[in-house]
N, C-alpha and C positions, 0 to 999 in steps of 0.2 A: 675532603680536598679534591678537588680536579685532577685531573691529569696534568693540565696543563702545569697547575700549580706548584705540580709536584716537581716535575719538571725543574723546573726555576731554583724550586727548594734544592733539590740534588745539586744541580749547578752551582749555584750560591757554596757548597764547600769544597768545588774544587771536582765533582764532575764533569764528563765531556758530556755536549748535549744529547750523544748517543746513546753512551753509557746509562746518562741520567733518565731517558726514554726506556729504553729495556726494563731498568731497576725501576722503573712507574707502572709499568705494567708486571712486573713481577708479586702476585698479590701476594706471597708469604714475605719477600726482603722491603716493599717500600711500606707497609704501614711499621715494620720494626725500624727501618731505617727512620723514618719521620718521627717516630719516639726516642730515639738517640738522640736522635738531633735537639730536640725537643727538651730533651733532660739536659743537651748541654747547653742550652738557652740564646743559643743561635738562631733561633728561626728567622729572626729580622737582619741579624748583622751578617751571618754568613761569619767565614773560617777562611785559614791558611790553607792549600793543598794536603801539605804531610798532616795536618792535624784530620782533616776530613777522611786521608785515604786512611786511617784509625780508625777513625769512626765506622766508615763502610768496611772495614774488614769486622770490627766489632757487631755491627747488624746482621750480615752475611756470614759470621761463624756463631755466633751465642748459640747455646743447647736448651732444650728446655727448662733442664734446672737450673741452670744459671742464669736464666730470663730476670728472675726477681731481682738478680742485682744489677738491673743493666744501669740504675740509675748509679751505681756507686763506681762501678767502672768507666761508664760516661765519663763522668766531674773526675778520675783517676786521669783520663787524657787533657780532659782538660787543662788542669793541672799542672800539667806535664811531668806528674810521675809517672805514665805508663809512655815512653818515647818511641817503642819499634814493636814490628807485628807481634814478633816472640813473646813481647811482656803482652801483648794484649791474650796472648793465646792461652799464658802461661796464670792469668786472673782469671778466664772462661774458667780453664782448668780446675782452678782453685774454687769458686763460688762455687761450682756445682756440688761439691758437699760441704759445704762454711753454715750450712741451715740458716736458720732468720735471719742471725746476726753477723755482724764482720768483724773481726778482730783488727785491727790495722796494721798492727806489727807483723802479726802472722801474713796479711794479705805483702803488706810489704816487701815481707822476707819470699815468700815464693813466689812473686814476679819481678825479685830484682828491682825492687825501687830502689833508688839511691844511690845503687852499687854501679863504683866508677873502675871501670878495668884500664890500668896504665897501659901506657903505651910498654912501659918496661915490663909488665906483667904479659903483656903480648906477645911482646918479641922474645921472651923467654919461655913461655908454652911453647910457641912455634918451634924455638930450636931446639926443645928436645922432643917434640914430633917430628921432626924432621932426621932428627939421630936414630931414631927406631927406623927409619921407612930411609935409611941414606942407601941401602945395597938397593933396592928394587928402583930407585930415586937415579940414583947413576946411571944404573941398568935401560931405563925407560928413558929416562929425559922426560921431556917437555909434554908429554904424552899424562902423565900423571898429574899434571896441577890441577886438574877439573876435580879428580877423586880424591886427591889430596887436600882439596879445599873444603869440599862436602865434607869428610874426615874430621879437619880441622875444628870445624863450627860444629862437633861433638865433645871437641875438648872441655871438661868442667870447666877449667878455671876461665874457657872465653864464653860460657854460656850467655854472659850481658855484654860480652865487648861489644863495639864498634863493627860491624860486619865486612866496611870497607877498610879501616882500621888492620883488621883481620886478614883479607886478601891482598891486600898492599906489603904488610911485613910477609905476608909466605912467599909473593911475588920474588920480594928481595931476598930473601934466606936461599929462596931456590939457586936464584939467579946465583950468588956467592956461593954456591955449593957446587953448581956444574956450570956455571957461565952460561953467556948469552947462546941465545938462539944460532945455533948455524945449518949447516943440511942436513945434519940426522933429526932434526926437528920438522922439515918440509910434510906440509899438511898432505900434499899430493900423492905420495907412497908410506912414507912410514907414517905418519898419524894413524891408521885406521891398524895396519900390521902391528905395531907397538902395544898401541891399548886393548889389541886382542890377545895380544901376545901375557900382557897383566894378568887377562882375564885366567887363560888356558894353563896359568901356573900354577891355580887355588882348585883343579878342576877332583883332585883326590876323595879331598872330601865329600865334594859332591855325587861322584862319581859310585863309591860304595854303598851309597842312602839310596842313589839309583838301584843300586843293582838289589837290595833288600826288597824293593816296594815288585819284582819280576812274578808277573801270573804268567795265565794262559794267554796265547797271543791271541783278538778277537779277531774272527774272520774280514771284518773290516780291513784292516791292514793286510793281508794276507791275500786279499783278491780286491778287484774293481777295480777302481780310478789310483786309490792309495797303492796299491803293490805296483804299478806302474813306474811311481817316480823315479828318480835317478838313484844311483849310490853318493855318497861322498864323493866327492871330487871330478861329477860326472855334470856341472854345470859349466859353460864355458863363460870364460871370463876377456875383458879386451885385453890385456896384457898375461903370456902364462908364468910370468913370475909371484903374480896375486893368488893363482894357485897352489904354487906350490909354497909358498909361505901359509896359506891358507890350511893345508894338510899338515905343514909342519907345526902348526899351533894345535890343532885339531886332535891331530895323531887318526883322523879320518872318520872320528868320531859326529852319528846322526846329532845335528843342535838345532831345537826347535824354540819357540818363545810363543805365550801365549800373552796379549798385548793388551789391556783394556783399558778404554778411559777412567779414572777415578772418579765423575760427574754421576754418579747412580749405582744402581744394585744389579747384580748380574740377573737376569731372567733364564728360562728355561732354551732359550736358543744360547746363551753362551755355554752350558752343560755341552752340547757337542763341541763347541771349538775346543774348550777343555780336552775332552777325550779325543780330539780330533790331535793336537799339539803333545798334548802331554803321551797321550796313547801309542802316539807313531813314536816318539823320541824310544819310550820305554818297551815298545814293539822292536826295536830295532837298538837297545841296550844303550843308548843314546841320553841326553840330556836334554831338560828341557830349561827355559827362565820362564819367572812371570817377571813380566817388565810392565810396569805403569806407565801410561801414555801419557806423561803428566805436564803437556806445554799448555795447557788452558785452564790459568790460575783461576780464572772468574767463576768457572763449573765446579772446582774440587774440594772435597770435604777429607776430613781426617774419617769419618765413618765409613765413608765408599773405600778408604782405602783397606781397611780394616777386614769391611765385611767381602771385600772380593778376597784377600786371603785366607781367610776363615769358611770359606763356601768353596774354595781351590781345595781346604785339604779334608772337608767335608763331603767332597766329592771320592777322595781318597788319594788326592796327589800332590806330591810333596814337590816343589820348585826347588831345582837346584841351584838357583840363587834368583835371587828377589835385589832389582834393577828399577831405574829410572830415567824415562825419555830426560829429565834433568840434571840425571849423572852427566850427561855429555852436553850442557850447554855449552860451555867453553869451546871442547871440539868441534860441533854444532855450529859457531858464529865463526870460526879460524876458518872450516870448509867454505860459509859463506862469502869472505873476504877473497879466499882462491876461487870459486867460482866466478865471483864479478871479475877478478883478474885473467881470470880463460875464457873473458868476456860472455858468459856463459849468464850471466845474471845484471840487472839494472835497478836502480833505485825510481819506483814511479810515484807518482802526485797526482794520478789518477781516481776519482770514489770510485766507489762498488757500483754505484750507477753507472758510473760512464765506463767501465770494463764491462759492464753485463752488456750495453751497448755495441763495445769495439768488438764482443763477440759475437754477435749476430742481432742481440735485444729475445724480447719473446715471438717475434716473427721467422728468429734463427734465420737473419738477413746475412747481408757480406759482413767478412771478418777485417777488422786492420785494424794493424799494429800501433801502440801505443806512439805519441809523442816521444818520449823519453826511454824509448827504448835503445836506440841508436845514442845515447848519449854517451860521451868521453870516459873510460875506466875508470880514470884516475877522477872523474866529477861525483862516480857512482861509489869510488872506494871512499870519497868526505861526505856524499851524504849517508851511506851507511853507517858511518863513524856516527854523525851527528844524530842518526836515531839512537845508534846504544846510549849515546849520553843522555837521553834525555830531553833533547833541542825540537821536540817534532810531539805535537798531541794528537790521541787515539785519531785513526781515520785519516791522518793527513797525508803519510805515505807511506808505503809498502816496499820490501823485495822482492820482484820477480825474475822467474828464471825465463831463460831466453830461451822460449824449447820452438814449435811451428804454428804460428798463428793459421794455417791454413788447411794444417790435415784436419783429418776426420775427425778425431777422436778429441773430445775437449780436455782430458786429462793432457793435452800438448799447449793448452793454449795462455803460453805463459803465467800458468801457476803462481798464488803466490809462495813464497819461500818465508817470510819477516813481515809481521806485522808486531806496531806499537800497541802496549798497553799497560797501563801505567798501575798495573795491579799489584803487589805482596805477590807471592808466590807461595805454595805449601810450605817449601821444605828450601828455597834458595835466598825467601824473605825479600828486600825490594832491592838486592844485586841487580838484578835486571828490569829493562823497561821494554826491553823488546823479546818477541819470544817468538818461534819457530811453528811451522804448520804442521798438520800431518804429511802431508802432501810430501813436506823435504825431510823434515827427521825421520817418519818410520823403516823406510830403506836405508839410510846410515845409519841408525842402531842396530837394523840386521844385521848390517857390513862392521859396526864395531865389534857385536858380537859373536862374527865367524859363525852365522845361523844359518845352515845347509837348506833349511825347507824352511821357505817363509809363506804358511797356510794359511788362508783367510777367506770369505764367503764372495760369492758371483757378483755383489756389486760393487768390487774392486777388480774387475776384469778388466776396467779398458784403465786401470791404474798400473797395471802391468807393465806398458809401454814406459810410462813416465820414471817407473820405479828404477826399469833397467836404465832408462836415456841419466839419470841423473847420476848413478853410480859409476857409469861410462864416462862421464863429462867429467868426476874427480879421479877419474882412474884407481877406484877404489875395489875390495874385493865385492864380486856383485853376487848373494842368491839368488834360488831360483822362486818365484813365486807361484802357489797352486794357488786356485779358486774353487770351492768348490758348493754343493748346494746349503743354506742357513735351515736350519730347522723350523719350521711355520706348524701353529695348532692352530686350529679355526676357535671359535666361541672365545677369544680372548684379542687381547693388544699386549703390545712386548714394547711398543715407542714410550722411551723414559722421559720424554715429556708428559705424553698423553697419560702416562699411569702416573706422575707428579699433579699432573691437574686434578686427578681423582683423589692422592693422597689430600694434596690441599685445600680441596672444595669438601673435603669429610662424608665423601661418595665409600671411602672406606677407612681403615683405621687404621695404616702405614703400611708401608711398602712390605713389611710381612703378615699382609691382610693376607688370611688363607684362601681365598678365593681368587688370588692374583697368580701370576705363573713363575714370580720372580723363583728366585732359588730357596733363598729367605723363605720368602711365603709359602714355598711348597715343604721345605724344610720344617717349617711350624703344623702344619697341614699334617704332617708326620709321612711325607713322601720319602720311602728310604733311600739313600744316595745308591744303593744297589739297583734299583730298580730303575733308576734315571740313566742312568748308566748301561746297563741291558738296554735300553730301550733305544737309547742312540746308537748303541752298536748294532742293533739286530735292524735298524734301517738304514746302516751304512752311509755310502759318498757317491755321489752322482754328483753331473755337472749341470743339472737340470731344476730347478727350482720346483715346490710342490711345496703343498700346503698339508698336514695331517689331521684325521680328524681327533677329536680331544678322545673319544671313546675309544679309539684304539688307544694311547693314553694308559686312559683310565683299566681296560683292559691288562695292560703289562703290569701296571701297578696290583692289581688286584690277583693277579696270576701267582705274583713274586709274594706278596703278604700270604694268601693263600698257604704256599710251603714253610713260612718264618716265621706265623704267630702263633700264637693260641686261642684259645677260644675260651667266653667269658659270658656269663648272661648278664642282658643288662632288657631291663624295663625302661622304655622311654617315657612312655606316658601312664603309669603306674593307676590298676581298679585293684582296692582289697579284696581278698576273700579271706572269709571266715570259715577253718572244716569241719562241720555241727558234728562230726562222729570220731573225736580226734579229742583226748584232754587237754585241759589248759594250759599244765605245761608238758606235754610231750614235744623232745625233741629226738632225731635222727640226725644221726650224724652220717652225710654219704661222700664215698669217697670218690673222686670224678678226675678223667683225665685233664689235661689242658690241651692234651689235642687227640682225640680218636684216632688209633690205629698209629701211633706215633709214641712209643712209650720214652722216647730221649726228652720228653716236654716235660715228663710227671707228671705228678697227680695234688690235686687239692682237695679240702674236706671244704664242702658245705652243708649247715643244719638246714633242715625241712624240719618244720613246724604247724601248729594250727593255724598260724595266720599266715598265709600267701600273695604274695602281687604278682599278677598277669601285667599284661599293657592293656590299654583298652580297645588296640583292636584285633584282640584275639576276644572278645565279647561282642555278641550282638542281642538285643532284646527283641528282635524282628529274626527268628528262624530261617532257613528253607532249604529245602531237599541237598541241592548245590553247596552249604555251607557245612563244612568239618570244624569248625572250630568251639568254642565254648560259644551256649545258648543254654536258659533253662529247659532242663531237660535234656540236657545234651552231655554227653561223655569227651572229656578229652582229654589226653596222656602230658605229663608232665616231665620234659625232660631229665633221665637218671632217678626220677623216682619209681620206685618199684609197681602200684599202683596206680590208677588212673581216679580222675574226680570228676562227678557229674553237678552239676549246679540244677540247686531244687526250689532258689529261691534268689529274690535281692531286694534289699533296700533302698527307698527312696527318702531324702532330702522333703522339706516342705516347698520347694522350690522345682520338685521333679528330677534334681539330679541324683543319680544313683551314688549312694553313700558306699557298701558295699555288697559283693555278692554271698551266699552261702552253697556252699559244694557241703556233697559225702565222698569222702575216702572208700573207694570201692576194694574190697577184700576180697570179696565172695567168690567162688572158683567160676562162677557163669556168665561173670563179666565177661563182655567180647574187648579184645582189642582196641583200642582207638585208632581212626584212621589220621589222627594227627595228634603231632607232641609241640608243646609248645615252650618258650623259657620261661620262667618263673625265677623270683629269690623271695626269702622267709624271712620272718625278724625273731631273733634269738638276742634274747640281751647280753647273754654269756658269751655268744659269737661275735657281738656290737654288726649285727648282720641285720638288712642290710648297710650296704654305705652308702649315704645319702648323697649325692652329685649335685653342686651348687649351679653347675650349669651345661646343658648338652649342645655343642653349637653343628648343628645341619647344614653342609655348604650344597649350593644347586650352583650348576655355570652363572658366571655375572651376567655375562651377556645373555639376550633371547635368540638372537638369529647368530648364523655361522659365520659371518662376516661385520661386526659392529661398526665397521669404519663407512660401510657402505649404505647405512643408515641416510634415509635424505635428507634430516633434521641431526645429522651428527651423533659419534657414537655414545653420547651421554641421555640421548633419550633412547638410546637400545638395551638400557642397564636391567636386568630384571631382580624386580621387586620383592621376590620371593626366593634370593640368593641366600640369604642366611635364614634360619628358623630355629629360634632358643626354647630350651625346654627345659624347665627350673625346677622340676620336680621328681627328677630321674633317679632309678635305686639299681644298683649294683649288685652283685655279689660280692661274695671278701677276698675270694681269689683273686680280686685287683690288686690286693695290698703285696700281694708273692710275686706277682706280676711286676709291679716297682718294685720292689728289692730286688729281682734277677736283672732286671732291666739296669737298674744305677749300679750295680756291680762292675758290668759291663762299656758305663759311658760313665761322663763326668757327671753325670746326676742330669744332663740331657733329657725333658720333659717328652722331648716328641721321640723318643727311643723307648717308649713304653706305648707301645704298639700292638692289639690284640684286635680279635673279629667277636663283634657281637653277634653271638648265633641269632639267625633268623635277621638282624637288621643291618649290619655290616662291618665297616675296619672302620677302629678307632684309635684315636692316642691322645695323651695328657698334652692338654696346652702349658705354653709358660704361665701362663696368668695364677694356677695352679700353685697352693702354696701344701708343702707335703710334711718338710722336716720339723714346723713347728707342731709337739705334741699335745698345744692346748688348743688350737686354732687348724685346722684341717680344711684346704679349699681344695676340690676336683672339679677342673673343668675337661671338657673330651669336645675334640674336635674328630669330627668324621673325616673320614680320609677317602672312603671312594665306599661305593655301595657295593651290596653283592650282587653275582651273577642274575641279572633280574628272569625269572620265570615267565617264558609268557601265560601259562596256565594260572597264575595265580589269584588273578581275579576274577 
């Protein structure tokens, strides 16, 4: 189907034409989306709005394993037994392990089909959450209903209610408990004071998790740009009573928050901001948050949410409380009510085109101000009303703040604040239709959360301006904001579009492809979170941007394994030998350390036998002076074996390939030395040695040149070809199996925590793909993790 067609299609259930253009070109959601649609047998007649935005959340969240049943959740909305996001969420959920078939009662039962929640079963949940939470409720006021409502929509017994149903009875319950709104509710000073004040009640707990997780301070924090900043209470604020209410919540306590969108996987540039937030808070006994940036419902998955907190404490850092830019919608849309009232903000009817216009165009011509900027308060405070309701589709109009159309910096140039979109939301469901920018919420979640140092990377510098101008305009508590440099490796891309177009053109095999730089992918790769970690501190904070090369990198990585692993033989590309002066069954048992000169590793037995594997290229059939390795006629030493073996002979194949070689086991006292010892393993049946590896995966950089983007055909023809190289015939020794068991001891059975250096070829670790615990069925796969110190003498 066309684009165009597609188009139309979208539209037909209730898409905007923009919307429905984006999702046309998006090639992973529009051919699923057109299969929904499809299954519900609409393609001709089209759909209702609320039935369609079903559908496109159903297209836009389905998981793999639940693909198979899209047809059965389809015809569920149709139906109209699945009515709200939740049940649609709450069927994904379910299908993903229902196998073939569907049971219907069971599907029923766990999406709430049917189930009618009374209004009197509402209003009675409510009031006895409202009885548990009445001291803090009194306490706070009107500061609380935002988290009180999030709260609320966890109650079991309102899991299917009514959503609006739900916010309307806590509305009233509230309201009868502490009465109407009067000035200790004013958005303009107590809003931001109060719901910090919530915050800084619960900080106990938090506070002692802190203080267990205390190392060494890294000199990062201790010198440069970071030891610089201010103390607590050394930021100036417009008014100093925002201070000293700020300290008094605080108790002067460093609070940092490390902020990421939910639309993607963290890559190896968020590893520093982590250590950059987390590290100062806990450098300085302080706290930190992870806060979800979660105002762009269209971008967010339940898995990004997931795996950024699973990669935060993978790194080694534990959040002292886990937040949401959507915890504060409420107080969010009340600031922007007071903002239009301190004339501070306008409701505009302007496109994106004719803003990019009033702002100079691409010729960056004369600036001026909107139409409807200069409009009536009170005109701006009814059409903002009429966006939350609903009255206004995507694109038609916006909030902007009134900051200077004329300076410099385009972070002034009336921003927007509110834009329509008429999406489900993760976690608020379709409460809202309009939602908030970066640009206005992430300096008020600073300011809700009394955050001393709000740090973030140099292309928010000229966001600085705007950050403070708006927190000044609500007279709200203001931090300070540092910038400082993003961490950049060459041979790779960190843009979560550009590494999306890769996943979904199957340029790789997901976002934890180990030749990606995500966190994920390095994690799988078996990069240990020690060594990422080292590596960001030891190149510290500058205010100056700089690219690094991957080899230093790979350098720190290999430094760190280096002192943490042990050492293993492994044959990649395995030649038998046969040792014509050895009986058939003679075995030796030897006993070998896991790491030379490091006796806290131990020690493992491996048998040497008459039959031995080399790789193949420690063999040459072509001699010469220059070469030490195995040749007939050539002597050469056998790692931990006591003797050395010379090859006297080899067989060949009808085909010319070499079947195997035959060596002597050299005894004799006049044997000289070998000037090279090579790995080896032997096969013992009694030992089940060796262990066969169903697969060896070789990563080389994806890219070929240091810069992929600057490619003049685009960085997808810069990919190199020879980035992965499998090797399906690879033998171990058994000291792998000691190696996993020490290793699972230690982790929760974590594949890529089995981490060792193959002598002579490099660091390696078990993939997930890897099946271990089942004892009739045995898969090893090994991923390479970085190579070793390469010799230039070696060849």
């Amino acid at each position: 189907m066309a684009d165009n067609e597609l188009v139309s299609l979208f539209q037909s259930i209730g898409l905007t034409e923009q919307r429905a253009k984006e999702t046309a070109k998006n090639k992973k959601l529009a051919p699923t989306l057109q299969a929904t649609i499809a299954e519900a047998g609409i393609s001709e007649t089209g759909c209702d709005k609320a039935v369609g935005a079903l559908l496109y959340t159903l297209a836009s969240t389905i998981t793999k394993n639940a693909n198979k049943h899209l047809g059965y959740i389809t015809r569920a909305i149709i139906d109209k037994k699945l009515k709200t996001a939740d049940q649609v969420a709450a069927a994904i959920k379910y299908t993903e392990n229902a196998g073939d078939e569907i049971i219907d009662t069971d599907f029923d039962n766990a999406c709430g089909v049917g189930v009618v929640v009374t209004h009197e079963q509402i209003s009675n949940a409510i009031s006895s959450f409202l009885e548990s939470k009445k001291e803090s409720l009194i306490k706070d006021r009107y500061k609380l209903l935002g988290p009180l409502l999030a709260q609320a929509r966890q109650i079991p017994e309102l899991k299917w209610a009514n959503g609006v149903t739900v916010k309307e009875e806590l509305e009233k319950q509230v309201a009868a408990l502490i009465g109407p709104k009067d000035e200790r509710d004013m958005t303009s000073k107590g809003k931001k004071k109060d719901t910090d004040k919530k915050k800084s009640d619960v900080k106990v707990s938090g506070s002692n998790s802190n203080k267990s997780e205390q190392n060494s301070v890294p000199n990062m924090f201790l010198e440069g740009e970071l030891a610089k900043l201010h103390k607590p209470g050394g930021n100036p604020q417009i008014k100093s009573e925002l201070m000293k209410q700020h300290l008094k919540e605080t108790g002067g306590k460093v609070l940092t928050r490390f902020p990421p969108e939910p639309n993607g996987f963290l890559h190896i540039g968020h590893a520093k901001a982590i250590n950059v937030n987390f590290g100062y808070a806990r450098a300085h006994n302080g706290l930190c948050y992870l806060r979800y940036d979660d105002t762009n419902p269209e971008a967010e998955e339940e898995i990004y949410f997931t795996s950024i907190k699973e990669t935060i404490e993978w790194l080694g850092f534990t959040p002292w409380k886990i937040t949401y830019s959507s915890d504060y919608f409420d107080n969010l849309y009340e600031l922007a009510v007071e903002l239009i009232k301190r004339d501070k903000a306008y409701v505009c009817s302007c496109t994106p085109e004719e803003m990019h216009e009033m702002r100079g165009g691409d010729d960056g011509g004369e600036r001026r101000e909107c139409v409807h900027r200069n409009r009536p308060i009170e005109e701006s405070l009814t059409e903002f009303e009429k966006m939350k309701e609903g009255r206004y589709k995507e694109g038609q109009v916006t909030l902007r703040m009134k900051m200077d159309m004329q300076s410099g910096n385009p972070q002034f140039w009336d921003l927007v604040a509110y834009r329509v979109l008429n999406t489900p939301h993760h976690r608020t469901g379709d409460t809202w239709c309009v939602y908030p920018t970066y640009d206005y919420t992430h300096c008020l979640c600073d300011s809700f959360e009394n955050i001393t140092h709000s740090l973030c990377t140099l292309e928010f510098r000229m966001s600085r301006e705007s950050y403070y101008w708006l927190c000044d305009a609500l007279e709200v508590y203001k931090p300070i904001q540092f910038e400082y440099n993003r961490l950049n490796i060459n041979n790779t891309i960190m843009s979560k579009r550009k590494i999306a177009k890769l996943v979904d053109e199957g340029y790789v095999k997901g976002w934890d492809d180990p030749r990606l730089y995500t966190l994920p992918a390095l994690r799988r790769r078996g990069v240990p979170p020690e060594a990422i970690n080292g590596f960001v501190q030891d190149l510290g904070v500058t205010t100056s941007n700089s690219t690094i090369q991957v080899s230093r990198f790979e350098k720190y990585v290999r430094d760190y394994l280096d002192v943490h692993v042990p050492r293993l033989m492994l044959v990649v590309d395995p030649i038998k030998i046969i040792i014509e002066n050895l009986p058939d069954d003679y075995i030796e048992e030897l006993t070998i350390p896991f790491k030379p000169k490091d006796p806290s590793m131990g020690e493992h037995v491996v048998p040497f036998s008459k039959i031995v594997y080399i790789d193949k290229s420690d063999f040459r059939e072509q001699d010469s002076p220059d070469y030490f390795r195995l040749a007939v006629g050539k002597t050469v030493g056998l790692l931990y074996v006591e003797h050395c073996i010379t090859c006297t002979d080899l067989k060949k194949d009808s085909e010319g390939n070499i079947e195997y070689l035959i060596c002597r086991y050299e005894k004799g006292p006049d044997v000289k030395k070998p000037k090279t010892y090579i790995q080896w393993v032997s096969e013992s049946t009694k030992h089940r040695s060796p262990i066969r590896l169903n697969e060896v995966r070789i990563y080389n950089n994806f890219f070929m040149s240091e810069n992929p983007l600057a490619h003049p055909e685009g960085y997808l023809k810069d990919i190199n070809p020879d980035s992965l190289k499998l090797a399906t015939n690879s033998l171990i020794e058994i000291g792998l199996n000691q190696v996993i068991s020490k290793s699972f001891e230690n982790s929760k059975k974590e594949f890529e925590t089995v981490r060792f250096q193959a002598i002579r070829v490099g660091y390696f670790c078990l993939d997930k793909d890897s099946l271990i615990n089942d004892e009739t069925e045995k898969k090893y796969i090994l991923n390479k993790i970085v190579s070793l110190k390469e010799d230039p003498k070696k060849n």
